[in-house]
C-alpha positions as CSV (number, residue, x, y, z in Angstrom):
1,X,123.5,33.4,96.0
2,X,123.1,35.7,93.2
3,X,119.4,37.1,92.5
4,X,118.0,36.0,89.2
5,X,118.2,38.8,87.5
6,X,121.5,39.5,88.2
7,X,124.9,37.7,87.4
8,X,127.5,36.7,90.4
9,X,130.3,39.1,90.6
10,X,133.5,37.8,88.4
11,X,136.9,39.2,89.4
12,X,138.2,41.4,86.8
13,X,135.1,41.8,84.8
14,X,132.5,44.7,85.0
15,X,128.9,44.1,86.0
16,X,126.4,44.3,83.2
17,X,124.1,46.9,82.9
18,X,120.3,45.9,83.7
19,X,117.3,46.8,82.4
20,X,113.7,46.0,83.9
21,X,112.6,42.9,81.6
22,X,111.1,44.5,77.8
23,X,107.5,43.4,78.1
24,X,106.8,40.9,74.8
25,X,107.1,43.2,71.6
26,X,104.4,42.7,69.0
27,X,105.5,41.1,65.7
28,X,106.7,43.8,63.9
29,X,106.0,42.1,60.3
30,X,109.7,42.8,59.4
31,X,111.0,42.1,56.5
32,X,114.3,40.0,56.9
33,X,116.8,38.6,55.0
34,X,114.2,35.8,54.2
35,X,114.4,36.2,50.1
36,X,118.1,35.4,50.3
37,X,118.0,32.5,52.7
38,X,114.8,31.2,50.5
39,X,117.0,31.5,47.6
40,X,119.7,29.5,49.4
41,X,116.7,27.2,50.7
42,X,116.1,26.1,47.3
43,X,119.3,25.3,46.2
44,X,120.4,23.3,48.9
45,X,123.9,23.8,50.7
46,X,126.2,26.3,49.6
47,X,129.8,26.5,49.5
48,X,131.8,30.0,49.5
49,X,135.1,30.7,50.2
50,X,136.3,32.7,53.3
51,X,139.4,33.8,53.5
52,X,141.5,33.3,57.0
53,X,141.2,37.3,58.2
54,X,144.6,36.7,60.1
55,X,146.9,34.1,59.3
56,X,148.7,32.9,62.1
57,X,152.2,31.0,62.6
58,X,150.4,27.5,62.1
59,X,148.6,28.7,59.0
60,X,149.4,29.1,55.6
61,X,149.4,33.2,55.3
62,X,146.8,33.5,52.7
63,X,145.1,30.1,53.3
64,X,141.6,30.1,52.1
65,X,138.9,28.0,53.6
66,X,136.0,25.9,51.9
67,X,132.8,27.0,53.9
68,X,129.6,24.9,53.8
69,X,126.7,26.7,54.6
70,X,123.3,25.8,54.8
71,X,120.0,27.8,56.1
72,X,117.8,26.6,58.5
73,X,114.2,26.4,57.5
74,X,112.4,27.3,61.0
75,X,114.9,30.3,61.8
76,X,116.0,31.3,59.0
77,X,119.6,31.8,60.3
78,X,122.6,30.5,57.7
79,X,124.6,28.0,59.8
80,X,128.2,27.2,59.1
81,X,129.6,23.4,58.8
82,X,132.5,23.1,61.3
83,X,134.6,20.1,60.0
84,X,136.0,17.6,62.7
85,X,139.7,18.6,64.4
86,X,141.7,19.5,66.8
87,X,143.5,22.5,68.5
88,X,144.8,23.2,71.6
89,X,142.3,24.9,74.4
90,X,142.4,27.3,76.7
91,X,145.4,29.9,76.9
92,X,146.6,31.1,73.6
93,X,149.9,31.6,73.0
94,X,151.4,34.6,73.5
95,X,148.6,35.7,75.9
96,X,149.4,37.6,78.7
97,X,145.8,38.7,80.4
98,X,144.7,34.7,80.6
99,X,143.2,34.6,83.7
100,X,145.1,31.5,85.4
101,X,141.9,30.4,87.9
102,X,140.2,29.0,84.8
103,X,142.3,29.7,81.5
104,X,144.6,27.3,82.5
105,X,146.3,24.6,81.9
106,X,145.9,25.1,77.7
107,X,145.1,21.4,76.8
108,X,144.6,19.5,72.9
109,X,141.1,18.5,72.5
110,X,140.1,17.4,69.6
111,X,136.6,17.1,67.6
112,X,135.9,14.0,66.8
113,X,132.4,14.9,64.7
114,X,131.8,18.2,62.5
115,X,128.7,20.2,63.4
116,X,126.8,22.8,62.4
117,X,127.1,26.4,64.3
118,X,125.5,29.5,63.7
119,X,127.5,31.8,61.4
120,X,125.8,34.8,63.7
121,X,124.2,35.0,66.7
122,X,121.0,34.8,66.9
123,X,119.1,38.0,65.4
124,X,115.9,39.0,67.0
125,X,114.0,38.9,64.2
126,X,114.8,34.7,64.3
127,X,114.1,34.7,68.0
128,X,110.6,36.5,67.3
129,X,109.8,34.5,64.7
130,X,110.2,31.3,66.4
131,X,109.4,32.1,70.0
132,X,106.2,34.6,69.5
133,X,108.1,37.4,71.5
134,X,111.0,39.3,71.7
135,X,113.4,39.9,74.9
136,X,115.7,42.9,73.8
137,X,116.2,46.0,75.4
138,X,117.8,47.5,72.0
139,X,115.4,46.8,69.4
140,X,116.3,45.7,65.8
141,X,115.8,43.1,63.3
142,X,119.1,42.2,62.9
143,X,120.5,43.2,66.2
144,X,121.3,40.1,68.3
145,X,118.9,39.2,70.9
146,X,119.5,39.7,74.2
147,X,118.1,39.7,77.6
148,X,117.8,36.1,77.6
149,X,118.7,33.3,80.6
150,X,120.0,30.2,79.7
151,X,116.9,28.4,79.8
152,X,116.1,30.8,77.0
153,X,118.7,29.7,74.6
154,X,118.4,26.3,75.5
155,X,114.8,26.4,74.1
156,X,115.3,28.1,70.9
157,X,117.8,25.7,70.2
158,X,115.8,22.9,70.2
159,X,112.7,24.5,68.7
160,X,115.2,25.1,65.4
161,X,116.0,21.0,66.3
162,X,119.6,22.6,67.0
163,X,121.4,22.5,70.6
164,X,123.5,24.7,72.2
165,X,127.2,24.2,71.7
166,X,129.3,22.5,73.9
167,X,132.5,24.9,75.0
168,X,134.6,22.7,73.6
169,X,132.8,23.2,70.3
170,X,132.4,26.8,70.7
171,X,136.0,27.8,70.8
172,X,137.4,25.7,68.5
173,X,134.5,27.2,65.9
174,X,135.3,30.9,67.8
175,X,139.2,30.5,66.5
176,X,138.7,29.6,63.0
177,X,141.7,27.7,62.6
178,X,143.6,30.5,64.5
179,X,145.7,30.3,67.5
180,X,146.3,34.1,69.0
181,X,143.8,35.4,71.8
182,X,141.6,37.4,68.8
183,X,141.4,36.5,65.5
184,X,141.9,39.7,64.0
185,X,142.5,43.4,65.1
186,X,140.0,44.8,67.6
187,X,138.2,47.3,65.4
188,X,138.0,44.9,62.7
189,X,136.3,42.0,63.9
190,X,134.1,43.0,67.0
191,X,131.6,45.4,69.3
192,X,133.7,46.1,72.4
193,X,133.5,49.3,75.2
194,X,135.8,51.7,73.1
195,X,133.7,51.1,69.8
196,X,130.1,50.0,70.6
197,X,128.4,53.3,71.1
198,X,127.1,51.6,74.5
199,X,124.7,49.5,72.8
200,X,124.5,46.1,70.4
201,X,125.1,46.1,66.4
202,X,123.7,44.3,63.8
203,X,125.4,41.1,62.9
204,X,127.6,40.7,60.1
205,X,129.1,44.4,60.1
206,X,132.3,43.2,61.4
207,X,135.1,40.9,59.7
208,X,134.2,37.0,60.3
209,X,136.9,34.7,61.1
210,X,138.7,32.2,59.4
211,X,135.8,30.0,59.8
212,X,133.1,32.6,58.3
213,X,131.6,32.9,61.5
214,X,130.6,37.1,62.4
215,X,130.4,38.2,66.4
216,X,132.2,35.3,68.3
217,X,133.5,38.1,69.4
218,X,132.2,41.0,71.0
219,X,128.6,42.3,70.6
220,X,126.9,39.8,73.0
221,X,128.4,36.8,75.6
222,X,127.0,33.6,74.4
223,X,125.1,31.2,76.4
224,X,127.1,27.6,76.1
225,X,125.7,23.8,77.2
226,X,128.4,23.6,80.2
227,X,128.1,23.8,83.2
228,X,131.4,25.8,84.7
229,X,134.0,24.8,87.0
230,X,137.1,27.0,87.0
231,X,138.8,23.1,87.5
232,X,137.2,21.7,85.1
233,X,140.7,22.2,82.8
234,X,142.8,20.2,84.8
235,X,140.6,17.1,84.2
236,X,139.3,17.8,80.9
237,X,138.5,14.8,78.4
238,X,140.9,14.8,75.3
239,X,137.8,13.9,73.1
240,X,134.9,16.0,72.8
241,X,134.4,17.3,76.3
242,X,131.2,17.7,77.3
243,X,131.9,20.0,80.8
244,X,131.3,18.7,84.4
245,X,127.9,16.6,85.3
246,X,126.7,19.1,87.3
247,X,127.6,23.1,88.6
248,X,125.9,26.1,89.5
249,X,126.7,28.2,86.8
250,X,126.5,27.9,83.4
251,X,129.5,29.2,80.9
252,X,129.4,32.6,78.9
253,X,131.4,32.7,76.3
254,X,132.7,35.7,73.3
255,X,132.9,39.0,75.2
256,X,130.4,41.7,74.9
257,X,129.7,45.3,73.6
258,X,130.4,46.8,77.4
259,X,133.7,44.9,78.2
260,X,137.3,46.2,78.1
261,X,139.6,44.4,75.5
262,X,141.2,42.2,78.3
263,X,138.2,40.5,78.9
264,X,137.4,39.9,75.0
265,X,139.8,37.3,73.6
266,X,139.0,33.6,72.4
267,X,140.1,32.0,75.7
268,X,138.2,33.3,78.3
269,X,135.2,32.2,79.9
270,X,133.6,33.0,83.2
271,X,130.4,31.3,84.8
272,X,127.4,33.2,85.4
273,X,123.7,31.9,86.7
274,X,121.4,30.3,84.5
275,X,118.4,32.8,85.4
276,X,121.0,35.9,84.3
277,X,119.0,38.1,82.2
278,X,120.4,41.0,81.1
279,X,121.3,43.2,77.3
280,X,124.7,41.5,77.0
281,X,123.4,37.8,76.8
282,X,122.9,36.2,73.9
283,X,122.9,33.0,72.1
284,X,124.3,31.0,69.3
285,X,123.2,27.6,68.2
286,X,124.9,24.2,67.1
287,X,123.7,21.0,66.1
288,X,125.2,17.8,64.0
């Protein structure tokens, strides 16, 4: 059984780095991006247009999307609406690297509710904010936290009365209405081992997807709801799946700033222990 501090082995992946735990770091009094999102605060939700970075063959090339936004009061974090749908999980096609233990078989599933999902992941200067302390071993406002077990995320979710996303929910927002393994070219849309510098990156740097959604992948692996089973696939609900009842491990989704390309595409998930806490886990939240 793996330590708590450290992550099960996954075939094909590298281990993370670790780091001793960062004792708490005192509140820095930094200055976010809190005059914008007050701005936006006042005026309710807001609607921009994001244009798809990549069309793909089941898209119009060109298509634009309508993006709600709105920004969450105790966070301060913009959240993207994610309107109901459906696409088809698991394996993209075209992809040859899928690893066929748990990529497989590529299923429909379809959303039968929009929800709300954070258009990055979540910044330190949010987790600070809302938790008293902060986790990370590289230190910046806007870099993503990090260093965080599951039970971690789990918590800040709620405490921003959000959830963590389901899988499910968390690639079909991930693919922003595209189906190839990345959403865009490497360099372009993500922190991966050949472009990271060895470290994390503040959010928003890179090109969002079709969805406006920065960092799904690359940067950090985000912490989902499901439990894993490399099976789960071949049983899956058609309807909002919500992951098996029960497992060991909990899913990590999106990649990180350490890992080859390979292991950083839309469709790949691996299971790691809950009380994993190292600088490549981090956290996105969801919530209807």
């Amino acid at each position: 059984m793996a330590s708590e501090s450290t992550p099960p082995p996954t075939p094909g992946l590298p281990a993370p780095r670790e780091h001793p735990r960062s004792p708490a770091v005192k509140r820095r009094g930094w200055v976010w991006l809190a005059v914008i999102a007050a701005a936006l605060v006042g005026a309710g939700v807001v609607i921009l247009m994001v244009r798809n970075p990549r069309p793909n063959k089941e898209s119009e090339r060109g298509r634009t999307y309508e993006v709600k936004t709105r920004v969450n009061e105790k966070d301060g974090l913009t959240y993207v609406w994610i309107p109901r749908g459906k696409f088809r999980m698991g394996c993209s096609a075209g992809d040859g690297e899928c690893d066929k233990t748990n990529e497989y078989p590529a299923h429909d599933v379809t959303i039968t509710r929009g929800f709300w999902i954070g258009q990055t992941e979540v910044t330190q200067a949010a987790y600070e904010r809302v938790m008293g302390y902060n986790p990370s071993h590289f230190i910046g406002a806007s870099l993503p936290v990090e260093t965080i077990r599951w039970g971690d995320a789990d918590r800040y979710c709620k405490a921003v009365a959000m959830r963590l996303p389901t899988e499910a929910e968390w690639e079909y927002a991930a693919r922003g209405g595209d189906t190839s393994a990345r959403y865009g070219p490497l360099e372009a849309v993500g922190w991966y081992s050949a472009n990271s510098g060895n470290k994390t990156h503040e959010v928003k740097q890179k090109q969002p997807n079709g969805y406006g959604l920065y960092d799904t992948l690359g940067n950090v692996w985000e912490w989902v709801a499901d439990w894993y089973d490399d099976k789960y696939y071949a049983s899956s609900p058609a309807s909002d799946p919500n992951g098996p009842s029960s497992g060991h491990d909990f899913v990590l989704r999106g990649g990180g700033w350490l890992y080859h390309p390979r292991n950083w595409r839309v469709s790949l998930r691996i299971g790691v222990d809950g009380g994993a806490q190292n600088d490549l886990l981090g956290v996105r939240c969801a919530g209807n």
